[in-house]
C-alpha positions in Angstrom: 0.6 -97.3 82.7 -2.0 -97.0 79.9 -2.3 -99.6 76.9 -0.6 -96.8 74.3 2.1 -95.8 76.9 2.8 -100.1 77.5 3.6 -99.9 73.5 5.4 -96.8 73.5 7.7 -98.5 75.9 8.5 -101.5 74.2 8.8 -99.7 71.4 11.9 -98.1 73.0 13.3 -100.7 73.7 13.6 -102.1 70.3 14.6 -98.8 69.2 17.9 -98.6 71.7 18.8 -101.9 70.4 18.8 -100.2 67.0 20.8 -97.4 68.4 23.6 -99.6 69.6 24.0 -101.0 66.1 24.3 -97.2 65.3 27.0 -96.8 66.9 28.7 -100.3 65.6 28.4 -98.8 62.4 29.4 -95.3 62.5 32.6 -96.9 64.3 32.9 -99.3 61.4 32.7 -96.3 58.9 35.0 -94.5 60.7 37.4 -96.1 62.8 37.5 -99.5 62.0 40.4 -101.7 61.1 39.7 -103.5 57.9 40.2 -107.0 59.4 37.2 -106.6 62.0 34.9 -106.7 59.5 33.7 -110.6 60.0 33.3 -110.4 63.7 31.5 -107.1 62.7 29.2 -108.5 61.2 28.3 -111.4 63.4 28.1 -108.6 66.3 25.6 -106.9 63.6 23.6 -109.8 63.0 23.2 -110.5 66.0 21.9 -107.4 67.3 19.4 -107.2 63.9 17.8 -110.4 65.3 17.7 -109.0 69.2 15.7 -105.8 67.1 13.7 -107.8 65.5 12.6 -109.9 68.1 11.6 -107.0 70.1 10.2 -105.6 67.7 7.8 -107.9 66.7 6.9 -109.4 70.4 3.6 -111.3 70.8 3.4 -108.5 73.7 3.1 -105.9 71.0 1.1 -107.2 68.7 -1.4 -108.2 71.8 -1.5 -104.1 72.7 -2.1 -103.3 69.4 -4.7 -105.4 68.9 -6.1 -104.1 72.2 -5.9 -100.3 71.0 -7.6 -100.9 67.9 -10.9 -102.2 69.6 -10.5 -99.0 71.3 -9.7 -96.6 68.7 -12.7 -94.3 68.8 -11.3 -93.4 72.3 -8.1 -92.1 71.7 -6.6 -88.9 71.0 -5.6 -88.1 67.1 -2.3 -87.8 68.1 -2.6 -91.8 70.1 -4.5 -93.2 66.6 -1.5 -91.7 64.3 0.8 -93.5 66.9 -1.0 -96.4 66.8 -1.4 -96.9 63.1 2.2 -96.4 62.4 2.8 -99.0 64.9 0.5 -101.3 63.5 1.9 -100.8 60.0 5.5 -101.0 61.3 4.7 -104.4 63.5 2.8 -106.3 60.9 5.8 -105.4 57.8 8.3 -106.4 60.4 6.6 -109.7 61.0 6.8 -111.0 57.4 10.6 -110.9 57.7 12.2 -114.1 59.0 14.4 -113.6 61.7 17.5 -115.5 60.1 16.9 -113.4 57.0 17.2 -110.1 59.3 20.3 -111.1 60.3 21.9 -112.6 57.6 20.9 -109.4 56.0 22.9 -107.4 58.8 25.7 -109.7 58.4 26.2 -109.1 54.8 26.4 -106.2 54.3 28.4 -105.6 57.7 30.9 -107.6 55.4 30.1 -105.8 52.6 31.4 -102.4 53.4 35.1 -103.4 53.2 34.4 -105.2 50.5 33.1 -102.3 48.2 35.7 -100.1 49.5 38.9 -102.1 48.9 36.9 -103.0 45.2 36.2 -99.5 44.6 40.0 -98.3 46.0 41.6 -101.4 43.7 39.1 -100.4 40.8 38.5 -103.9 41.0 34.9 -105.3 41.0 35.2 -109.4 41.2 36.6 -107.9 44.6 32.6 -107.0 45.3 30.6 -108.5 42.8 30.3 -111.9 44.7 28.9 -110.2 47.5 26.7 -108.0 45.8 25.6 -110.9 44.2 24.3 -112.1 47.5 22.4 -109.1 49.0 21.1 -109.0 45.6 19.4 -111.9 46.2 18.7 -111.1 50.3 17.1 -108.5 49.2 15.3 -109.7 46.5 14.2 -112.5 49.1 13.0 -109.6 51.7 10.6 -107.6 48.9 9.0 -111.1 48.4 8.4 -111.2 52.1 6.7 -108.3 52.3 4.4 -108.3 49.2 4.2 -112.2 48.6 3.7 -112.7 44.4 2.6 -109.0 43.5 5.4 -109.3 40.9 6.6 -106.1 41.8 9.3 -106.0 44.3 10.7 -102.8 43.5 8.1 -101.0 45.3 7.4 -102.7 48.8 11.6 -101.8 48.9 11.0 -98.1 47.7 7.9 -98.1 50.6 10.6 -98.5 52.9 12.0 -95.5 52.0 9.3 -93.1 51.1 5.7 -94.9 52.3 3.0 -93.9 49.5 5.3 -93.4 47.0 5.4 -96.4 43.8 7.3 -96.4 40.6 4.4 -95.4 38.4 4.7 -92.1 40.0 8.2 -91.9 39.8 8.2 -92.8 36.2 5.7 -90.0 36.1 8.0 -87.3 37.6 11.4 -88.7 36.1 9.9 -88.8 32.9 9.3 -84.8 32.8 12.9 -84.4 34.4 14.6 -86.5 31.4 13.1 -84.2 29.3 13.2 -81.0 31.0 16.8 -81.5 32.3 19.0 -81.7 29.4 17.1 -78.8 27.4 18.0 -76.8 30.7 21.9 -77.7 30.5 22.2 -76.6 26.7 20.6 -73.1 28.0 23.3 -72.8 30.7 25.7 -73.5 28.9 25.0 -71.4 26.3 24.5 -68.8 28.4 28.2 -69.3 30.0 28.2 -67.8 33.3 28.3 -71.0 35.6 31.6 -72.5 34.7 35.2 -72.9 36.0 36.5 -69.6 36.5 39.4 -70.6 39.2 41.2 -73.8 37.6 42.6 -76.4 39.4 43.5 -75.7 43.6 45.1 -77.4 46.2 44.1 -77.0 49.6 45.3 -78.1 53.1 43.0 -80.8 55.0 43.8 -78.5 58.3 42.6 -75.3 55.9 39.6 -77.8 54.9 38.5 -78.7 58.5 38.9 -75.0 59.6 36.7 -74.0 56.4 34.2 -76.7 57.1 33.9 -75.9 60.9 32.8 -72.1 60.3 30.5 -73.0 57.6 28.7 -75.8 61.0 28.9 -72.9 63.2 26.8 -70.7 60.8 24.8 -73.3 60.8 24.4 -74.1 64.3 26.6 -76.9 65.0 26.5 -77.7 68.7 29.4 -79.2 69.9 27.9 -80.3 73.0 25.7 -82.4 71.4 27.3 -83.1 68.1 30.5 -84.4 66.3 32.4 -84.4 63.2 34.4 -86.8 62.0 35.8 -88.5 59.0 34.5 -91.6 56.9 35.4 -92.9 53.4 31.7 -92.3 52.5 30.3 -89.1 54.5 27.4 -89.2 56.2 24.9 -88.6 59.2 23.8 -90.5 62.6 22.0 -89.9 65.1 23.3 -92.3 68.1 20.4 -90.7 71.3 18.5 -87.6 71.8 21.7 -85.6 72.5 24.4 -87.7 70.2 24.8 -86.2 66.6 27.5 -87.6 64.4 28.4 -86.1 61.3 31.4 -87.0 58.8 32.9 -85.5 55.5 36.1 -86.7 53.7 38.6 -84.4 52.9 40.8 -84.5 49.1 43.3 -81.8 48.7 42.7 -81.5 45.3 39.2 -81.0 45.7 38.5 -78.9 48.6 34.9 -77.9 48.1 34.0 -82.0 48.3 34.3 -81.3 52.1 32.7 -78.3 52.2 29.5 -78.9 50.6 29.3 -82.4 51.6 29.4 -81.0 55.2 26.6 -78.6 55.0 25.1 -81.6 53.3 25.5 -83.9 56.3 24.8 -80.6 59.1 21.4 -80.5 57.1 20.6 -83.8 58.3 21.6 -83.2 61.0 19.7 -80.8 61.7 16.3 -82.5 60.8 17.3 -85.2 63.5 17.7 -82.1 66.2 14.8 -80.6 65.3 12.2 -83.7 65.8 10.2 -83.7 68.8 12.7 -85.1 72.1 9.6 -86.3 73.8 8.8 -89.0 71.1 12.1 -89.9 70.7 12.7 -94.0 69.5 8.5 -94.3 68.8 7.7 -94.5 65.2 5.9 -91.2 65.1 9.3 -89.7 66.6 11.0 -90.3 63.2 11.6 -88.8 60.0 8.4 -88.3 57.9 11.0 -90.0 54.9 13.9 -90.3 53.5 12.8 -88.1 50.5 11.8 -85.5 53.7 15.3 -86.1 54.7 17.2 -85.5 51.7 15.0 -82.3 51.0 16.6 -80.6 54.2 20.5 -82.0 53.4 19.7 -80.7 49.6 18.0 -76.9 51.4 21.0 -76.5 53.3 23.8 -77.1 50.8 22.7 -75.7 47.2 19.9 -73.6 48.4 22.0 -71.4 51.6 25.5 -72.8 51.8 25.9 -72.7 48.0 24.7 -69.3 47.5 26.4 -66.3 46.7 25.5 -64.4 49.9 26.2 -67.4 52.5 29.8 -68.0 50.5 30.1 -63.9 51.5 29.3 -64.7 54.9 31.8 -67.9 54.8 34.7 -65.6 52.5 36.8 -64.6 56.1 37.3 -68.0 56.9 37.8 -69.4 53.1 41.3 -70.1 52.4 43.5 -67.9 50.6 42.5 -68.7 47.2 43.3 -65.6 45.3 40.1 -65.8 43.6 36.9 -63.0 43.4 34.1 -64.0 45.5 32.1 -64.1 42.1 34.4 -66.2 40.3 34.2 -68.5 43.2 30.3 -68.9 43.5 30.2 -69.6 39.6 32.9 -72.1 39.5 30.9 -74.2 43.2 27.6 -74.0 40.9 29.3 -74.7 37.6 27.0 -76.8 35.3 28.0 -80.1 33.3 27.6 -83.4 32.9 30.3 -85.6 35.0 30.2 -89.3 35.7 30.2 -89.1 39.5 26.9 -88.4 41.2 28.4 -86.8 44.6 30.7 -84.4 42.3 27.8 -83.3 40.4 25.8 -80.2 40.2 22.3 -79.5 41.1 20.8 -79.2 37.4 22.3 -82.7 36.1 22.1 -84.7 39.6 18.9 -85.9 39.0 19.7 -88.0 35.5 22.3 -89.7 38.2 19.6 -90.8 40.5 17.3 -91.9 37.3 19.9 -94.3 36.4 20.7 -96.2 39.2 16.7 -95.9 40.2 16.3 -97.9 36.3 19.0 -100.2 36.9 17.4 -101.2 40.9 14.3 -101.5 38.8 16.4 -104.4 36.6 17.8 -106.0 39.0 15.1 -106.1 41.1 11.7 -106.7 39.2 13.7 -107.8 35.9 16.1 -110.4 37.5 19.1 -107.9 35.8 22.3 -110.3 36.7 24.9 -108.7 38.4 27.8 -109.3 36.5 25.8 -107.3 34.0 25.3 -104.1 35.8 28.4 -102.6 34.6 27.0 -103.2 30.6 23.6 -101.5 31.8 25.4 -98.6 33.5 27.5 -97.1 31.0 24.7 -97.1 28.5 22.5 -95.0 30.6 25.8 -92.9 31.3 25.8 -92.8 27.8 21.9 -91.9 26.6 21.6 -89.6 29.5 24.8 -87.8 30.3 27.0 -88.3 26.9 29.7 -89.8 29.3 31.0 -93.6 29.4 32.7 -94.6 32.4 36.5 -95.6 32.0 37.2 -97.2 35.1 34.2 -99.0 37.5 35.5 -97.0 40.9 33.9 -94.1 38.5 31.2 -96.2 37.4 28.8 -98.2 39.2 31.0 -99.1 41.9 30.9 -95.2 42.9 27.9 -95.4 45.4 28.5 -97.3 48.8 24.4 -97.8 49.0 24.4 -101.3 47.4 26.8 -102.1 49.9 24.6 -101.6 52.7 21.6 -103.4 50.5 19.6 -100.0 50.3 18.0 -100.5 47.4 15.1 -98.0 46.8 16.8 -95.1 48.6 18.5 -93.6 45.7 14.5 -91.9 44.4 15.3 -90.2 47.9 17.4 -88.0 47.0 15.8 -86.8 43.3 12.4 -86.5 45.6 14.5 -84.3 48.0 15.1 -82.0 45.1 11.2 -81.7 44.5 10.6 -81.0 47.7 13.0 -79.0 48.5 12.1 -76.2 46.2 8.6 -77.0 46.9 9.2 -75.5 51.0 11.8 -72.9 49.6 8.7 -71.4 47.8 6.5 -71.4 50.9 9.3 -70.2 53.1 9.9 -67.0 51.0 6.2 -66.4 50.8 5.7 -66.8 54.7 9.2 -65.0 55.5 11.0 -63.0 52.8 13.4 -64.1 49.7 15.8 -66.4 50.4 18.7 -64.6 49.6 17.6 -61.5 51.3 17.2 -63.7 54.9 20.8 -65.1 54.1 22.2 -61.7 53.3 20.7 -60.4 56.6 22.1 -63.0 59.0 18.4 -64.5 59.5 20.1 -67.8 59.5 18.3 -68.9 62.5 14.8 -67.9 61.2 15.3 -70.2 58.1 16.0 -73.5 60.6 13.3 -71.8 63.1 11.2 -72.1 59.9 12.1 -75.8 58.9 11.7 -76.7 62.7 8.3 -75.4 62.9 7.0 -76.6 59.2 9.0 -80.0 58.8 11.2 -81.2 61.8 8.6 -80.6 64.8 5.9 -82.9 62.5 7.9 -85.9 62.4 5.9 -88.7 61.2 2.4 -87.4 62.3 1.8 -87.4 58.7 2.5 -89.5 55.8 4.9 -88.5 53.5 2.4 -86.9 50.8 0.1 -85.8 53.4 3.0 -83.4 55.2 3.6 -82.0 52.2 0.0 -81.1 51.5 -0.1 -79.4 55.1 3.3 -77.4 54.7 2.1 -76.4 50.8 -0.8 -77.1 49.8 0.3 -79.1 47.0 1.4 -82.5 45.9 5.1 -83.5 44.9 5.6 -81.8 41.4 8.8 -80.9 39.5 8.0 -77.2 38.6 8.7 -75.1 41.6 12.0 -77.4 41.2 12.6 -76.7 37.2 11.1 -72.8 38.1 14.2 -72.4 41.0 16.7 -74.3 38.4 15.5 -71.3 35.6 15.8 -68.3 38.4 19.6 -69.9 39.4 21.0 -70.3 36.2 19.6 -68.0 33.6 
C-alpha cells in the first residue's frame, strides 16, 4: 500500500467512528426518549474521544510528515489530499482529548435541555448549560489560535476555511444597508403579500405534499429517508444512507414543505460528492457556506418558484386558492421575529444578529444571562420587532445547543453564493425558470453535480468559487436576483 493510500486509510477509520455518532444523533433528534439524554451523552463523549484519538495518531502524523518530504512527487490531486490532511491533523491536535469529549457530552445534554426551555418558554431551564459550552467553546478557540485575541474567527474557520469577520463585516455591512431600502420597495409595491389568510392543513396532506415535491427532486428511497425531528435537518450516515427530517404544524403547512426542499438540497450535495473519496477530507463538503448555497438553490430559487409550485399544484392540498395567490403569499415579504419563518429578502438581518451577538460572547466576554438584553435590541434596530416571549427570541435556534458557534455566517454566505451559481447556470444552460417550466429538473442537479458536488474539497472555499464563476463572494448578483424577484 502506498504512503498516501496508508493515510487515506486511517483516515477512514476515524471517519466511521464519526459516522456512528451520526447515527447517535439523528436517533437522539428523532426518536429519543427525553430521559436518555445523560447516558447519551456519555455514549457521545465517548465516541468524540475514540475520533479524536484516531484522528490524531502518531501514525498519521508520521505519514504526513513522510509525504511532505515527498511532495514534488505526487499527483495534484495527492498534494490537495495531503494538505487538507495536514491542516486537519495539526488543528485537531491542539484540542485536548478531555475537552473533545466533554464538548460531545454537553451538548449531547444540551439538546433536551433547549428543547424543554424553548417548549416551557423558559430559559434558566438552558441558560446554565449554555453557560457552559459557552465557556467549552470559548476554551476550544483558545486552543486553536493560542492569544490572537480573536476567537471568533479560528471557530468561523471551522465552518467556512478563509473566511474572517473583517470580511464578513465587509459584506454584512452593504446587506444592512441594502436590505431594508429593498423591503420599503416591496412593500410599496404590494404584490408579495398574504393573499390566502390563515389555513389548516392535515399532517398526512403535509407528508403527501412534501413527498412529491422529494420526488421532483429526486429523492431515492433506496438510499434515503425522511423522518421527523423537532429541529429539521440533514445527515448523511454512509455512502448509501441519507436521512432527512421536517416537522410538520397544521397551522403552518408550508413550514414542512419548504423546510423539506431545504433539507433534500442538502441532501443532495451529500449524493452528489465523489463515492470514491468517501470519509477522506477531500471527500467532504467544500463548506458549510457551499452547503447552505445548495439547501438555499433548491428551496427559494426552484421549489419556491412560481413554475415548480405549477408542477407541485396536482398534489397540493385542496386549498381553494389561485396558483398566483399562492406563490405570492409562500414569497410574501416582512419582517418577523423567527429566522426559519422568514423570507428570503429579510433572512439575512436574522443571521447578522446572532453572527454580532457570537461575536460578543465570544471575543467580548458578552455574559449569558445577558444575551436576551442584546437580542431584542438588534431585533429592534434591524427588524422594528421586540421579542415577547424567549421561545421566539433567542432561544429560537437549536445551534447553540450543539455549541456551533460560527455556523450561523453559513447560511447568509449561502445566499451570496447561491445567486452567484444561479447566474452562471443560466448563462451556461438557459433561464431558470424556463428549465423549471420545461421539466429540466435533472439538468439543474446534473449542473450542480458537475460545478459544485463532484469538486468536493479539492478547492478551498474561495478558490471553488473562483473556478465555478470567475468571481469572488460579492452581494450583487444576490441584491440583482432579490430586485428581478420582487419588483
Amino acid at each position: 500500500m502506498s504512503v498516501i493510500n496508508e493515510l487515506k486509510s486511517l483516515e477512514k477509520e476515524a471517519s466511521l467512528v464519526s459516522s456512528i455518532a451520526s447515527v447517535l444523533h439523528w436517533d437522539q433528534e428523532c426518536y429519543m426518549p427525553r430521559k436518555a439524554g445523560d447516558y447519551r451523552g456519555e455514549q457521545m463523549a465517548f465516541l468524540a474521544k475514540v475520533q479524536h484519538e484516531k484522528s490524531t495518531a502518531k501514525e498519521i502524523g508520521i505519514l504526513i510528515e513522510k509525504l511532505q518530504t515527498e511532495s514534488s512527487n505526487l499527483s495534484p490531486q495527492d498534494r490537495r489530499s495531503l494538505e487538507l490532511s495536514a491542516r486537519k491533523y495539526e488543528r485537531e491536535k491542539k484540542l485536548p482529548a478531555e475537552l473533545v469529549s466533554s464538548l460531545a457530552r454537553e451538548t449531547a445534554k444540551a439538546h433536551g435541555m433547549w428543547a424543554e426551555a424553548r417548549k416551557k418558554n423558559d430559559a434558566s431551564l438552558f441558560l446554565p448549560q449554555l453557560k457552559e459550552l459557552v465557556r467549552l467553546t470559548k476554551e476550544k478557540a483558545r486552543c486553536y489560535d493560542g492569544n490572537s485575541g480573536d476567537l471568533y474567527n479560528s471557530l468561523i474557520s471551522e465552518f467556512e476555511w478563509g473566511m474572517t469577520c473583517d470580511k464578513l463585516d465587509k459584506l454584512f455591512a452593504e446587506l444592512k444597508i441594502a436590505i431594508p431600502t429593498l423591503v420599503a420597495k416591496i412593500k410599496k409595491a404590494g404584490k408579495f403579500k398574504n393573499k390566502i389568510g390563515d389555513l389548516v392543513v392535515s399532517t398526512a396532506d403535509q407528508e403527501a405534499l412534501g413527498r412529491a415535491c422529494l420526488d421532483l427532486m429526486g429523492f431515492d428511497p433506496k438510499r434515503s429517508n425522511l423522518s421527523v425531528a423537532h429541529h429539521p435537518f440533514c445527515t448523511t450516515l454512509g455512502p448509501d444512507d441519507f436521512r432527512i427530517t421536517t416537522r410538520y404544524d397544521e397551522k403552518n403547512f408550508m413550514f414542512s414543505l419548504f423546510g423539506t426542499a431545504h433539507e433534500m438540497g442538502h441532501s443532495l450535495y451529500e449524493q452528489g460528492l465523489p463515492r470514491d473519496f468517501f470519509g477522506t477530507p477531500e471527500g467532504n463538503a467544500c463548506s458549510y457556506g457551499f452547503h447552505e448555497s445548495q439547501s438555499l438553490f433548491w428551496e427559494k430559487k426552484v421549489v419556491s418558484s412560481k413554475e415548480f409550485i405549477q408542477l407541485l399544484w396536482p398534489a397540493m392540498p385542496k386549498l381553494r386558492v389561485s396558483l398566483d395567490d399562492f406563490y405570492h403569499t409562500v414569497n410574501l415579504v416582512e419582517n418577523s421575529l423567527i429566522r426559519v419563518d422568514s423570507d428570503e429578502v429579510t433572512y439575512s438581518l436574522h443571521i447578522i444578529i446572532r453572527y454580532e451577538i457570537e461575536n460578543l460572547l465570544m471575543n467580548e466576554d458578552l455574559a449569558v444571562e445577558d444575551i436576551r438584553e442584546v437580542w431584542n435590541k438588534k431585533y429592534e434596530e434591524y427588524l422594528g420587532m421586540t421579542p415577547m416571549t424567549d421561545a421566539e427570541g433567542f432561544l429560537q435556534d437549536v445551534h447553540w445547543s450543539g455549541a456551533a458557534f460560527g455556523y450561523f455566517p453559513s447560511y447568509a454566505i449561502g445566499h451570496l453564493i447561491s445567486s452567484q451559481l444561479e447566474e452562471k447556470m443560466e448563462h451556461d444552460l438557459a433561464p431558470l425558470q424556463e428549465l423549471i417550466s420545461s421539466k429540466r429538473i435533472f439538468d439543474i442537479t446534473s449542473w450542480l453535480r458537475k460545478n459544485v458536488h463532484e469538486k468536493a474539497s479539492f478547492y478551498d472555499p474561495q478558490a471553488l468559487l473562483q473556478n465555478i464563476v470567475g468571481s469572488d463572494l460579492s452581494t450583487k448578483p444576490f441584491l440583482n436576483y432579490l430586485e428581478r424577484k420582487f419588483l
